[in-house]
BANU-733400 format. One record per residue (C-alpha): x, y, z; residue in one letter. Coordinates in steps of 0.05 Angstrom, whole numbers, plus 5000, padded with zeros to 4 digits. Layout:
BEGIN
XYZA
...
This chain:
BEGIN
500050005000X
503350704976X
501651305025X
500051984997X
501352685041X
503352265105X
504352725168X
498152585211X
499352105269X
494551885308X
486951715289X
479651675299X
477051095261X
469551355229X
469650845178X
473750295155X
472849595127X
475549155082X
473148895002X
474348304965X
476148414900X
478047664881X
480447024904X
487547264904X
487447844951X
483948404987X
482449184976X
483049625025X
477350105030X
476050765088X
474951485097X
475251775158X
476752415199X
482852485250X
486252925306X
478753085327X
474852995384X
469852495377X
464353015394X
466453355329X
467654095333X
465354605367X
465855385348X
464556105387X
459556555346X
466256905309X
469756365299X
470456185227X
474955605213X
478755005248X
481954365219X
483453635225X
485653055190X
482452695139X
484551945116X
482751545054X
483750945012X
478751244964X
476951894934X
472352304965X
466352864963X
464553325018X
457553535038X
454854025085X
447753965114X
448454715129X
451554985057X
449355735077X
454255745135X
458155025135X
463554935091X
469454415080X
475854505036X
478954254997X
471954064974X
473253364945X
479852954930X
482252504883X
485551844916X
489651364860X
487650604872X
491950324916X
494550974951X
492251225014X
491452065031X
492452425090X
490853105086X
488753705128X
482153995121X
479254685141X
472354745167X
469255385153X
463755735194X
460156395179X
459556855244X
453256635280X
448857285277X
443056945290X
442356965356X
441256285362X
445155625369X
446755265305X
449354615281X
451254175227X
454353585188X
459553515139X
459752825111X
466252645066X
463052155014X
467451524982X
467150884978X
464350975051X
462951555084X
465151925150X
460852505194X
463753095226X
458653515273X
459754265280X
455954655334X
456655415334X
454955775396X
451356445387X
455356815437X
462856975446X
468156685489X
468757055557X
470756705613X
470257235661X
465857215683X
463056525683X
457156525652X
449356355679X
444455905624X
437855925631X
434155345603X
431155475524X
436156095512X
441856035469X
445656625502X
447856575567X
448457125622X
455257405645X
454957785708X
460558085738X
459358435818X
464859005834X
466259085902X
464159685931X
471260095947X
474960175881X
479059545875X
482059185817X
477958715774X
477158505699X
473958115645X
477857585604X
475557275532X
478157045484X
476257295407X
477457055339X
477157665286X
481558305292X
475558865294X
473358755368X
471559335410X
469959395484X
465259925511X
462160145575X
454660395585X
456560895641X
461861295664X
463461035729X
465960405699X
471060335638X
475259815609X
483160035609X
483159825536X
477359845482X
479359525420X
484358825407X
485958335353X
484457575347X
486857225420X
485157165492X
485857865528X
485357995602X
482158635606X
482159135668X
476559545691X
477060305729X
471360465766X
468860905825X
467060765898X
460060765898X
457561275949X
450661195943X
445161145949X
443560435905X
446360005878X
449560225808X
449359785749X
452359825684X
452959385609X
459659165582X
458559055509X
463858545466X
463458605395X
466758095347X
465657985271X
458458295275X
456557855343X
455758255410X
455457945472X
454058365538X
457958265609X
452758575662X
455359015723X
453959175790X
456359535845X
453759555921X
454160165964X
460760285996X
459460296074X
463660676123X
467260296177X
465960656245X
């Protein structure tokens, strides 16, 4: 058996099984995906492409159950009989603008076929704060609770285009930095001692590749030792 584009080490097996072709001998027949989870992929609403291996005996066809957002390439590949192909493959994802959770298949067609399932989440990454679900919403809540004195805090998440912007709804509370580039960034806050009288509250708003996700604020009122 004659390898084509080796490099990938370790695999998933999807699909593989064996054909008779005659009395004489066997053909090897399989597609399937590798260096993947087995849960398939999973993407942030910017995020717009990953990869992973793809293996072969036979030449294949990719499909997408969600062609208006879903994408694989190299589309389809050529395979010579009696070669086997390992090549890397890019999935491609439009940002989720939905507002809703999405999902999909990709299914690489051959002599067999092999799935891949994509879920796209309809919020950004931030994990600080941690964020709160509430069952049948596809966003999640991120609160944040400043202590009263001015202290030191911050928001961290992590972002996948480089037009991402960072803005405060009041005053009393600002991020030290308001626009960044594809990556994680920890992210520091300046705000106030609240004085009174209520509690103050105020919306943190990430934007990333057309998807905004918002951090909510609060701050309790500062009481004086005696």
């Amino acid at each position: 058996m004659k390898t084509r584009f080796p490099g990938v080490a370790s695999a998933l097996l999807l699909a593989l099984s064996f054909a008779a072709c005659d009395d004489a001998g066997y053909e090897r027949h399989g597609t399937n995906f590798v260096d993947v989870s087995p849960y398939g992929m999973h993407f942030y609403a910017d995020q717009t492409a990953d990869s992973c291996g793809l293996e072969s005996y036979d030449s294949w066809t990719a499909e997408s159950s969600a062609p208006d957002w879903l994408s694989l390439s190299p589309a389809s590949l050529d395979v010579p009989a009696g070669y086997v192909s390992t090549d890397w493959v890019y999935v491609h994802a439009t940002p989720n603008t939905t507002g809703q959770y999405r999902e999909g298949l990709i299914t690489v067609r051959g002599y067999h076929e092999a799935s891949l399932h994509v879920q796209q989440e309809a919020y950004l990454n931030i994990a600080r704060p941690m964020s709160t679900t509430t069952e049948g919403t596809s966003i999640p809540a991120f609160r944040l609770e400043l202590k009263p004195e001015a202290a030191a805090d911050s928001v961290i998440f992590t972002v996948y285009s480089d037009d991402v912007t960072l803005s405060s709804s009041e005053d009393w509370v600002t991020p030290k930095d308001s626009s960044f580039t594809a990556g994680q960034h920890i992210v520091y806050l300046d705000f106030s001692p609240n004085l009174g009288p209520d509690v103050r509250r105020a919306t943190l708003t990430l934007t990333s590749a057309g998807v905004t996700t918002p951090i909510e604020l609060s701050q309790e009122v500062k009481v004086d030792e005696e």
